[in-house]
C-alpha positions as CSV (number, residue, x, y, z in Angstrom):
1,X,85.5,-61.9,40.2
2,X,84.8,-62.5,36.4
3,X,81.8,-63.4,37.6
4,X,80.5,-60.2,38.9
5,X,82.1,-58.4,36.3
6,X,79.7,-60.2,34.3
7,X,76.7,-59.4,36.2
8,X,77.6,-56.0,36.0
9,X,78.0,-56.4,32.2
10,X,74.3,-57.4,32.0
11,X,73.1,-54.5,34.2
12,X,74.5,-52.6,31.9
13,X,73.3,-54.0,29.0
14,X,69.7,-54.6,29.8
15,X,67.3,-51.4,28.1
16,X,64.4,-51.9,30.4
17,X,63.6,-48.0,32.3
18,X,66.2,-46.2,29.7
19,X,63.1,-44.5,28.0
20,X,62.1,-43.3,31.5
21,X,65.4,-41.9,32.7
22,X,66.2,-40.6,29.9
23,X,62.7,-38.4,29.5
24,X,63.6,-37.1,32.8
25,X,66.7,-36.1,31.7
26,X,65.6,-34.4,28.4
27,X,62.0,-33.2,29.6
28,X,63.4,-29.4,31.3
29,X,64.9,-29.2,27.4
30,X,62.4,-30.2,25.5
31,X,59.6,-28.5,27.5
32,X,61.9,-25.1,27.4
33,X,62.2,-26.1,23.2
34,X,58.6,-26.2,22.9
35,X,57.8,-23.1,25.1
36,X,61.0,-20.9,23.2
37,X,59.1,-21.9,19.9
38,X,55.3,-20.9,21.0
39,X,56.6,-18.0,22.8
40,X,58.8,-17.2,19.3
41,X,55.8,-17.4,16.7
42,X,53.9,-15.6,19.3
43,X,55.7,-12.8,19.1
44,X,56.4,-13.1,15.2
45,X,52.6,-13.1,14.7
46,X,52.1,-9.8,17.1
47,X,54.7,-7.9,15.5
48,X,52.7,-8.5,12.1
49,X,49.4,-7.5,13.6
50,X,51.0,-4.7,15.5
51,X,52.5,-3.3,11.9
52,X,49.6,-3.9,10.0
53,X,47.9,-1.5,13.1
54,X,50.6,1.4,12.3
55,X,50.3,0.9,8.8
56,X,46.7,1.7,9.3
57,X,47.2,4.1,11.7
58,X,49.8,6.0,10.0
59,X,47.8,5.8,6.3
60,X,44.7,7.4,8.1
61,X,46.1,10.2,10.1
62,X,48.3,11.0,6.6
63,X,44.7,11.6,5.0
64,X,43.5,13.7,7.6
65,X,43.6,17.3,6.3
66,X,43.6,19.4,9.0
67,X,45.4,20.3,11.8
68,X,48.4,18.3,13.7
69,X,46.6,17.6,17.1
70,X,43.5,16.3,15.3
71,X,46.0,14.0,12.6
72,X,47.8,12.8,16.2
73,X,44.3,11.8,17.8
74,X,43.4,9.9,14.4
75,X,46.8,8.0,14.5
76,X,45.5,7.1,18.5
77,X,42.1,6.4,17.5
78,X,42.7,4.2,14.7
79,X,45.8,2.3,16.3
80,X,43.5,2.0,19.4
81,X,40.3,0.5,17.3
82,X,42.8,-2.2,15.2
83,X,44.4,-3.4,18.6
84,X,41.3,-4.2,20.3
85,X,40.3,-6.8,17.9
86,X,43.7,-8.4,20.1
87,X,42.8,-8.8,23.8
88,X,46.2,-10.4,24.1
89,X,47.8,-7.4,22.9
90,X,48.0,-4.0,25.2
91,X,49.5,-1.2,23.7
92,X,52.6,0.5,25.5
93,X,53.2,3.2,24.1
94,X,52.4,5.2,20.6
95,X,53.3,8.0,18.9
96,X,53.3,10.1,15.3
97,X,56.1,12.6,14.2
98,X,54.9,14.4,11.5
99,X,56.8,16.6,8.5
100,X,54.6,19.0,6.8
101,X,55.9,20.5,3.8
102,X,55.1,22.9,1.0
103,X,53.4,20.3,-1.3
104,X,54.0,17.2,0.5
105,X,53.1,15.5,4.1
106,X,55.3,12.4,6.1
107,X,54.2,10.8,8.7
108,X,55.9,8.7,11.4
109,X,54.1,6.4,13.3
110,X,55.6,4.4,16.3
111,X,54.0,1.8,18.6
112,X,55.1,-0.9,21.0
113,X,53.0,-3.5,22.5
114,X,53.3,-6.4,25.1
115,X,52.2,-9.9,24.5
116,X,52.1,-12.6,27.4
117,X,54.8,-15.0,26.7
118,X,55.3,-18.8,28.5
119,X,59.3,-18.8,28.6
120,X,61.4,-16.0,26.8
121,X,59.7,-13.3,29.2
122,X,61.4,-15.0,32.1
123,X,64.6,-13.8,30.2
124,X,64.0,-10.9,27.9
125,X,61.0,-8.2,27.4
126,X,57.9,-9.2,26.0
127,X,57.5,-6.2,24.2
128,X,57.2,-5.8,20.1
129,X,58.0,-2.3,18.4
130,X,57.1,-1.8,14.9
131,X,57.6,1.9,12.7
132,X,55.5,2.7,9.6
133,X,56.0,6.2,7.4
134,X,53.9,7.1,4.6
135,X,54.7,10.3,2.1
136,X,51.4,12.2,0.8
137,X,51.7,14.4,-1.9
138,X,49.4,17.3,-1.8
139,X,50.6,18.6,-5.3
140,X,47.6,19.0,-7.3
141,X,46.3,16.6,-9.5
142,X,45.7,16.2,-13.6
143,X,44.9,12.2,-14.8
144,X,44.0,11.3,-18.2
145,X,43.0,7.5,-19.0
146,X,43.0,6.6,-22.2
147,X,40.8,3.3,-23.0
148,X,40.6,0.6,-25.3
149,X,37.1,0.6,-26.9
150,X,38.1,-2.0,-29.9
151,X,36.1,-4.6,-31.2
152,X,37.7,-7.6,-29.6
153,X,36.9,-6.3,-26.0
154,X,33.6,-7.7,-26.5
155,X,30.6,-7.1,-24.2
156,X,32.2,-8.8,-21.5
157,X,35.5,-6.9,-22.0
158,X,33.7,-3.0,-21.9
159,X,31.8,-4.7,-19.1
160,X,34.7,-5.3,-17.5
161,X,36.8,-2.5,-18.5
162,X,33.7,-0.2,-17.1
163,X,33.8,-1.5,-13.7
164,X,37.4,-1.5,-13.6
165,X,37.4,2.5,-14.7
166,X,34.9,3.6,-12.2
167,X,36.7,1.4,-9.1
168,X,40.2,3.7,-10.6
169,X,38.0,6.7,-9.8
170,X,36.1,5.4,-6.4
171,X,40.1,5.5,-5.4
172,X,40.7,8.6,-5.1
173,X,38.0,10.0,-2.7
174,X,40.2,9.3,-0.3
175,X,41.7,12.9,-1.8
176,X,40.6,16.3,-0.4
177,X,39.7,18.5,-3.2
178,X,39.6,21.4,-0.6
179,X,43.5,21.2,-0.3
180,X,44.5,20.0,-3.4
181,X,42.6,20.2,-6.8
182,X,41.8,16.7,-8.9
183,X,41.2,16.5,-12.5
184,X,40.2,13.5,-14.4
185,X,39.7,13.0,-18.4
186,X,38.7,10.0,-20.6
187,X,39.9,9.2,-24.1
188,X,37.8,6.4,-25.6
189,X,40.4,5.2,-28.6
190,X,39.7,3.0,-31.6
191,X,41.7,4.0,-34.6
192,X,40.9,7.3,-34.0
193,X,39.3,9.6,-31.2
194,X,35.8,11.6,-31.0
195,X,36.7,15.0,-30.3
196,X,33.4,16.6,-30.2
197,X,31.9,16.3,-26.5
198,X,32.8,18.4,-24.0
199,X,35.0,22.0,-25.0
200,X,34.8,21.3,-28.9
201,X,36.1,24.0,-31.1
202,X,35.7,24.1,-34.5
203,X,38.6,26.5,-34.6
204,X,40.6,22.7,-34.2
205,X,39.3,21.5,-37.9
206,X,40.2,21.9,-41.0
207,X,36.9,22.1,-42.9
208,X,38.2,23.8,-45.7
209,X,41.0,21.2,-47.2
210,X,43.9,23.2,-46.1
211,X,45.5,20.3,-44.6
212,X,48.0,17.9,-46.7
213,X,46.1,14.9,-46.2
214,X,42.5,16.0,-46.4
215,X,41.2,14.4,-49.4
216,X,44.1,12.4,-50.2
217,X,41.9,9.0,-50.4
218,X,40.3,10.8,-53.8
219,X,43.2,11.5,-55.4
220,X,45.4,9.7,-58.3
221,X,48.8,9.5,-57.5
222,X,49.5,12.4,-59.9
223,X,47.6,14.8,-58.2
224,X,49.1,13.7,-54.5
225,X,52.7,14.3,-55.8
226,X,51.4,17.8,-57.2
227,X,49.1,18.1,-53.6
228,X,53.0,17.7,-51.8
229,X,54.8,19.6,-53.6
230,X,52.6,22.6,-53.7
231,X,50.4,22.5,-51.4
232,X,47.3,22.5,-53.0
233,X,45.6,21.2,-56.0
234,X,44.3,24.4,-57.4
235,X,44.9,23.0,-60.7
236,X,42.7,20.1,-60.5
237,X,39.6,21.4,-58.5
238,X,37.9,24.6,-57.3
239,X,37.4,25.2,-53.3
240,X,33.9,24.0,-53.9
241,X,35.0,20.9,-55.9
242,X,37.7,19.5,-54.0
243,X,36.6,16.5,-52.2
244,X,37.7,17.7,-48.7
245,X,36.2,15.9,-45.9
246,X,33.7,19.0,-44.5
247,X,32.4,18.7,-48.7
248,X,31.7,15.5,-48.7
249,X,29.5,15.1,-45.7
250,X,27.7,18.2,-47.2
251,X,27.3,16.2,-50.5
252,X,25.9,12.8,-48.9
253,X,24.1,15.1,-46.5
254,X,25.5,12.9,-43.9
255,X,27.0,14.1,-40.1
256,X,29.9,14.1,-38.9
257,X,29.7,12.2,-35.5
258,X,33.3,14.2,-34.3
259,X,35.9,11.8,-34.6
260,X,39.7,13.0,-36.8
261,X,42.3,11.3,-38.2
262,X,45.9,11.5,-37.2
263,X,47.8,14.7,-38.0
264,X,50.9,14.4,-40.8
265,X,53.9,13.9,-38.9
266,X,55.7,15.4,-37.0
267,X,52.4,16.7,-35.7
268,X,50.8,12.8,-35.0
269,X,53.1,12.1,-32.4
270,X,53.4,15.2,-30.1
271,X,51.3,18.3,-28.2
272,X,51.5,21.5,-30.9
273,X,48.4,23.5,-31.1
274,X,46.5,23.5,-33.6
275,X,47.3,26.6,-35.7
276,X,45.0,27.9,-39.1
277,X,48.8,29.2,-40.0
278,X,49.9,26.0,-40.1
279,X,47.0,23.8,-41.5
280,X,48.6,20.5,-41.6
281,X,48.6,21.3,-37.4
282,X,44.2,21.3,-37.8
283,X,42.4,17.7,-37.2
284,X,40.9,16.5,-40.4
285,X,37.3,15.2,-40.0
286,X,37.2,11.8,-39.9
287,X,35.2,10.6,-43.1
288,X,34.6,6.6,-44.1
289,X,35.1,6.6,-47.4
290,X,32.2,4.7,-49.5
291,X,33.4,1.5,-50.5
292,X,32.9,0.2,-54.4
293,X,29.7,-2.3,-54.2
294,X,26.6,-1.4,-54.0
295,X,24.7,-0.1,-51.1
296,X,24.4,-2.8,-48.0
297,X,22.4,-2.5,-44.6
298,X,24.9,-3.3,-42.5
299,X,28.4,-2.9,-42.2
300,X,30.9,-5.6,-42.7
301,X,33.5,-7.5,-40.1
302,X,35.4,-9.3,-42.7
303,X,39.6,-9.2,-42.6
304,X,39.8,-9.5,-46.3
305,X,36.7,-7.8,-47.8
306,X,35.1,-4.6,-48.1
307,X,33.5,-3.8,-45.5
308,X,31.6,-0.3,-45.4
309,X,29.4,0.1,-48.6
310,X,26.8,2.7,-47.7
311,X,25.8,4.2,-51.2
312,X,25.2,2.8,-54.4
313,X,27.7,3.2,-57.0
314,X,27.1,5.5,-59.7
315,X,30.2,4.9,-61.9
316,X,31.7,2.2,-63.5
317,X,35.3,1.0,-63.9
318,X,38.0,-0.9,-61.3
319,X,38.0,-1.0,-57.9
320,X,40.3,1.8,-57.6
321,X,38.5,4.0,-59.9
322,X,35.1,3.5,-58.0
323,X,37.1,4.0,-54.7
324,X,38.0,7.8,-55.8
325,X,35.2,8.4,-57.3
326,X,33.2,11.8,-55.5
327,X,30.1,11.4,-58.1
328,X,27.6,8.9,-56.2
329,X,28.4,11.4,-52.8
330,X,26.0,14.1,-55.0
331,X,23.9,11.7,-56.9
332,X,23.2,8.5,-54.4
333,X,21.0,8.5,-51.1
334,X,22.5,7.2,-47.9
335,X,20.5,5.7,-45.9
336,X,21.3,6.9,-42.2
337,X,19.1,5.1,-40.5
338,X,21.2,1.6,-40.8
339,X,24.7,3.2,-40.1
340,X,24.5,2.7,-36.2
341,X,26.5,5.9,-35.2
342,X,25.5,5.7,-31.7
343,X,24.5,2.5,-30.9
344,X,27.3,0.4,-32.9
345,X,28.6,-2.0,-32.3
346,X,28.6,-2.9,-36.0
347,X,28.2,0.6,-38.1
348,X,28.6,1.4,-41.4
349,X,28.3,4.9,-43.5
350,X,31.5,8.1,-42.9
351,X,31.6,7.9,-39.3
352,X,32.5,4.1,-39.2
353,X,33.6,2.5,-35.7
354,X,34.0,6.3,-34.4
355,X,33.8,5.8,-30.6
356,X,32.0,8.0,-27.7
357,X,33.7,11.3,-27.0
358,X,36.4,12.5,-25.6
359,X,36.1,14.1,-21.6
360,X,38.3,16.8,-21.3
361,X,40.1,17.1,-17.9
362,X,37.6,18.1,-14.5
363,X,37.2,18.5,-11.7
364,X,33.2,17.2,-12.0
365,X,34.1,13.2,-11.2
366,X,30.3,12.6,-12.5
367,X,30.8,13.8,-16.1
368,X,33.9,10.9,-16.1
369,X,31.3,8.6,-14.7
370,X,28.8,9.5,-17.3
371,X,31.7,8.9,-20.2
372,X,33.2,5.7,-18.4
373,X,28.9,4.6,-18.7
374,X,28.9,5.7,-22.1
375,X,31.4,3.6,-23.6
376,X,31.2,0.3,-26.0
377,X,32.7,-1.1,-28.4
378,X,33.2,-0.5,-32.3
379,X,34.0,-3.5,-34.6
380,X,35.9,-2.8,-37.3
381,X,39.0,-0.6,-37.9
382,X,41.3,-2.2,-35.9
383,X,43.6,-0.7,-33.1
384,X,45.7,2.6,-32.5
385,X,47.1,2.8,-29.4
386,X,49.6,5.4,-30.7
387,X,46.3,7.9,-31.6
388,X,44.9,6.4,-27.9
389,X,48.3,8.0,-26.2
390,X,48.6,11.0,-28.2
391,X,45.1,12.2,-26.6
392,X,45.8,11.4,-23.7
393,X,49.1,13.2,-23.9
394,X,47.0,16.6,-25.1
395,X,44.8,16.2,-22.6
396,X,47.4,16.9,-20.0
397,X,48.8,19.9,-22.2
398,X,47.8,23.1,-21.5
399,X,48.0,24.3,-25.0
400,X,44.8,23.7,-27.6
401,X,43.2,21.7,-28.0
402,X,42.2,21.3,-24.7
403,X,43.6,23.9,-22.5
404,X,42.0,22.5,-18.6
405,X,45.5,21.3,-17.6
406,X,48.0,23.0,-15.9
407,X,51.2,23.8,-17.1
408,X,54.3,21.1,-17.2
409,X,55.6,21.9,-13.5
410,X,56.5,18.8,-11.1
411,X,56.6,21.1,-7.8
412,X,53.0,22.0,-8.2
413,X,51.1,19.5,-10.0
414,X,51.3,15.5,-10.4
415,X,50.3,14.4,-14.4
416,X,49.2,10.8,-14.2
417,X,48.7,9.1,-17.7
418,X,47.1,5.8,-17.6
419,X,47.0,4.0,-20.9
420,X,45.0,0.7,-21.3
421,X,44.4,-1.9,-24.5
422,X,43.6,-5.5,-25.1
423,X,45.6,-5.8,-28.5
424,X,48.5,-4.8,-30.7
425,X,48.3,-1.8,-33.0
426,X,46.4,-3.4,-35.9
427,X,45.2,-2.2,-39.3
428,X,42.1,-4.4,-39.5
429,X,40.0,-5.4,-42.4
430,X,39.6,-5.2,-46.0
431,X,43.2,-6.9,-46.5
432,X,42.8,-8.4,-50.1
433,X,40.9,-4.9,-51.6
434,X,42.7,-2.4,-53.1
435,X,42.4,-0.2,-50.0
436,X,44.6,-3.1,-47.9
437,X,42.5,-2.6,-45.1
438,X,39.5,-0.6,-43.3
439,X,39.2,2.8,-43.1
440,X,40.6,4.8,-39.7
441,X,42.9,7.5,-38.3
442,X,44.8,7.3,-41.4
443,X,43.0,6.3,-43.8
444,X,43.0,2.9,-45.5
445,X,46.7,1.5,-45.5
446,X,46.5,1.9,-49.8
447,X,46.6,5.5,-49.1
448,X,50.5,5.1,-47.9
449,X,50.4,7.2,-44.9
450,X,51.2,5.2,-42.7
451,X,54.9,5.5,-43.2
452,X,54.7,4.8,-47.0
453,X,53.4,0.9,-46.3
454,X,50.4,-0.5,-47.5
455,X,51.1,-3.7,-45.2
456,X,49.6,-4.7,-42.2
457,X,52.7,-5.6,-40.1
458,X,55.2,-3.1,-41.1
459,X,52.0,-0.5,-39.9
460,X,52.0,-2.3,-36.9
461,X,56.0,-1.5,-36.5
462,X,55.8,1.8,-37.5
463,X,53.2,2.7,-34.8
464,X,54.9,0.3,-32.2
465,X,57.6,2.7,-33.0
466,X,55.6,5.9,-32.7
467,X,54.0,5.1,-29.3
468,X,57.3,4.1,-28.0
469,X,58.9,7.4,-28.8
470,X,55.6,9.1,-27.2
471,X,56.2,7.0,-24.2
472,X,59.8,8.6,-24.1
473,X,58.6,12.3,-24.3
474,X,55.7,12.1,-22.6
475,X,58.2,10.9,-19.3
476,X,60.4,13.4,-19.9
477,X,57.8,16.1,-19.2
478,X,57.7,14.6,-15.7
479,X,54.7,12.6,-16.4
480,X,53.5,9.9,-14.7
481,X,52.8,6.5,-17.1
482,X,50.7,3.6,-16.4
483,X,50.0,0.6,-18.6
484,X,47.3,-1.7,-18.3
485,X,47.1,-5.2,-20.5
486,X,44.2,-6.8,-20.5
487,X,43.9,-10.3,-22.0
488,X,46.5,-10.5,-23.8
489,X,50.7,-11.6,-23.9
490,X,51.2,-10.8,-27.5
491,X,55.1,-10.3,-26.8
492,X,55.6,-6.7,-29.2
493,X,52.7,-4.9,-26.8
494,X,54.0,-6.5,-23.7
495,X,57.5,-5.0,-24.3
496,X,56.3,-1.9,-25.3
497,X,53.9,-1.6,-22.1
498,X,56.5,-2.6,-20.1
499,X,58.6,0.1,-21.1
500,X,56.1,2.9,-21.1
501,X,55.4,2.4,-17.8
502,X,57.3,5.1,-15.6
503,X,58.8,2.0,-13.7
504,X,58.0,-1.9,-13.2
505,X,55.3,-1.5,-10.7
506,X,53.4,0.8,-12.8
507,X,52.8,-2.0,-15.4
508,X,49.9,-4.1,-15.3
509,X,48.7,-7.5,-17.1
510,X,45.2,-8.5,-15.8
511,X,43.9,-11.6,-17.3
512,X,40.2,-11.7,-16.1
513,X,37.6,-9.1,-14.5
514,X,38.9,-9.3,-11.2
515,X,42.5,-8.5,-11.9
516,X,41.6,-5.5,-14.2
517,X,39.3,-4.0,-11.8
518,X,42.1,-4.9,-9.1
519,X,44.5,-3.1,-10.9
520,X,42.6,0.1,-12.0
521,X,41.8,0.3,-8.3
522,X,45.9,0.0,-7.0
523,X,46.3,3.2,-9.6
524,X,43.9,4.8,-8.1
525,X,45.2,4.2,-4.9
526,X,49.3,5.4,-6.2
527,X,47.2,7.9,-7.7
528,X,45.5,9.3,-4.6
529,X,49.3,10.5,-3.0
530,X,49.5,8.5,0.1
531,X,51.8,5.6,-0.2
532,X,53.9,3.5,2.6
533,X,57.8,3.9,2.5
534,X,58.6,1.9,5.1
């Protein structure tokens, strides 16, 4: 007995066969694992192509402009044309519900599909749904982009920043101008803007010396306190002698290229017409101010040094006494031929890294081209992003200076800023002269109007500060804000981008070509009005 207990023990016990019996007691599970799993990615990978299919579908019947049947048979076309790429796919059924409003259009689109399937299709359907809606705005359109043109974008950086701007515009032809009216302007910033292109009026400029600050750089300390407090410095000059900007390109018999500096506040950082009532409301013309040395060839790059001689002195005395001097303007030669106004990107003379001009808003997409073509950059100056919004900001105003846009009303037109720069706002140049830094929008940093600081980084703050207030109104008008960083994380613009922005997704930070372009092209897209929300 114990002995065939034993025997029994070592049946038991011997392994040979167990791999055997034991496959053909797992194979019915492990067969139905490995079909559940195909049959499961199968129909995870369908429902992806089927909703990339609606997506499409939906997107192009939303852009379709005219009536519902011919939107329906677009939806049927398209969804038809992505799913044959898929002979594994066959569409059961499709359809499109469709909402049309006053200034708006939503779409529906619905679409089921079956897919062959090894195992779960002995137990459930093998059909995939998928829904996709989109919401086009047919409110009409008014987009000003305001551009970087600085120094440090470089030729590859306006290279870049070119193709990038005209891949924003190729992004919205998807729009039907004969339903819904598109306007575009440019704003080419350095320190200051070009306003004389495209719907100049010299009714804008104060060419008389009306205005608080025109002059200011030729004037002692003395006569600015008596200039604020009255007004004017009858007392110290006739109209024909004061050294207002318009007089002093008459007395170098230079030109003014059409660039101004930045109004006084309150009137830098907001939209108020320009009124010969109120002359401190006028743009001053932007004028270079000779700096002491004598004449050179070629303008100057240096942070610390002076940078823009372009007539020989014809006084003697400090720096600062040169520096106001009006004499060598009426008894010195300029020579025009070496300041570069137009081809840049070094210049030198009164209309010193001026940039390419402004386009007002239109509905002509070409002229936006042409200026988008037409842009460089301008060493020298340094940066103003605050001056950069503030035109962009005008643009959209319907009030002077430029009166193309409609006005502020969110049910019948969309206002799109877009706002773009590759660097802080900087006061560049000339650091360790008495004027504390180049000339541009408002003057040299000596001249104390930039919040009362002749330093570099409390001008930076101060501007920081005024762009961020901008920011603020310019939303509150119901305008839409994009910001666009391009080579650069300095931390100071990167918060302040980040909060200009209407919301998160409207920031950008593109590090090379392809990411700029990339992201001038997905505002193009927002811009266009036809967006998914499912």
């Amino acid at each position: 007995m114990l002995r065939r207990f034993g025997e029994f023990g070592r049946l038991l016990a011997c392994e040979r066969g167990n791999f055997g019996i034991m496959m053909a007691v797992l194979a019915p599970t492990l067969f139905g694992a490995a079909g559940l799993a195909v049959d499961y990615t199968n129909m995870a990978r369908a429902r992806v192509e089927l909703q990339n299919s609606v997506d499409a579908a939906v997107l192009a019947a939303s852009r379709k402009t005219s009536s519902v049947a011919d939107r329906k048979t677009t939806y049927q076309q398209t969804l038809s044309a992505q799913l044959a790429a898929n002979p594994d796919m066959t569409l059961a059924s499709q359809s499109i519900d469709l909402k049309i409003g006053i200034n708006y259009i939503e779409s529906t689109g619905h679409a089921s599909a079956t897919i062959p399937l090894m195992f779960i299709g002995k137990f459930m359907p093998n059909t995939v749904s998928v829904t996709a809606s989109t919401y086009f705005s047919t409110r009409d359109i008014e987009l000003a982009i305001a551009l970087d043109n600085t120094g440090s974008m470089g030729t590859g950086g306006i290279s870049a920043l070119k193709s990038a701007s005209h891949a924003l515009i190729d992004a919205l032809s998807s729009i039907d101008t004969s339903t819904q009216s598109l306007k575009v302007g440019l704003v080419p910033f350095v320190t200051a803007v070009n306003v004389n292109g495209d719907g100049f009026d010299a009714s804008w400029i104060d060419t008389t010396g009306k205005g608080l600050y025109n002059g200011w750089t030729f004037l002692t300390d003395a006569q600015r306190t008596k200039r604020k407090s009255s007004g004017n410095n009858n007392s110290d000059f006739t109209a024909a002698t004061y050294p207002h900007h318009s007089n002093l390109f008459a007395w170098s018999k230079t030109t003014w290229k059409g660039c101004v500096e930045a109004r006084p506040a309150p009137y830098n950082t907001n939209v108020d017409a320009p009124d010969p009532a109120k002359p401190n409301t006028l743009f001053v013309p932007y004028f270079a101010a000779d700096e002491p040395g004598n004449r050179s060839s070629a303008g100057g790059n240096s942070a610390t040094a002076f940078n823009n001689s372009w007539l020989n002195d014809s006084v003697s005395g400090d720096d600062a006494s040169v520096q106001r001097s009006t004499a060598k303007y009426k008894s010195e030669t300029a020579v025009t031929k070496d300041f570069k106004d137009t081809t840049g990107p070094l210049t030198l003379g009164p209309n010193r890294a001026c940039p390419t001009p402004i386009v007002p808003l239109t509905s002509t997409l070409s002229k936006v081209n042409t200026g988008i073509d037409a842009m460089q950059y301008w060493n020298g100056s340094g940066t103003n992003i605050a001056e950069g919004l503030a035109w962009g900001w005008r643009l959209l105003s319907p009030t002077a200076p430029y009166t193309e846009a409609a006005d502020f009303d969110t049910e019948k037109v969309s206002k799109i800023l877009v706002i773009m720069t590759d660097g802080t706002n900087v006061s560049y140049g000339s650091s360790s002269t008495v004027n504390k830094s180049d000339y541009g929008s408002y003057g040299f940093l000596s001249d104390k109007r930039i919040n009362s600081t002749t330093t570099q980084s409390d001008a930076e703050a101060y501007l920081n500060t005024s762009t961020a207030s901008m920011c603020t109104e310019i939303k509150k008008l119901g305008i839409e804000v994009y910001t666009v960083l391009y080579n650069t994380t300095a931390s100071s613009v990167v918060t302040m981008f980040t909060n200009c922005a209407t919301r998160k997704e409207n920031f950008f930070m593109a590090s090379d070509v392809a990411s700029l372009k990339s992201a001038f092209s997905a505002i193009g897209q927002s811009v266009s009005g036809v967006r998914l929300t499912n």
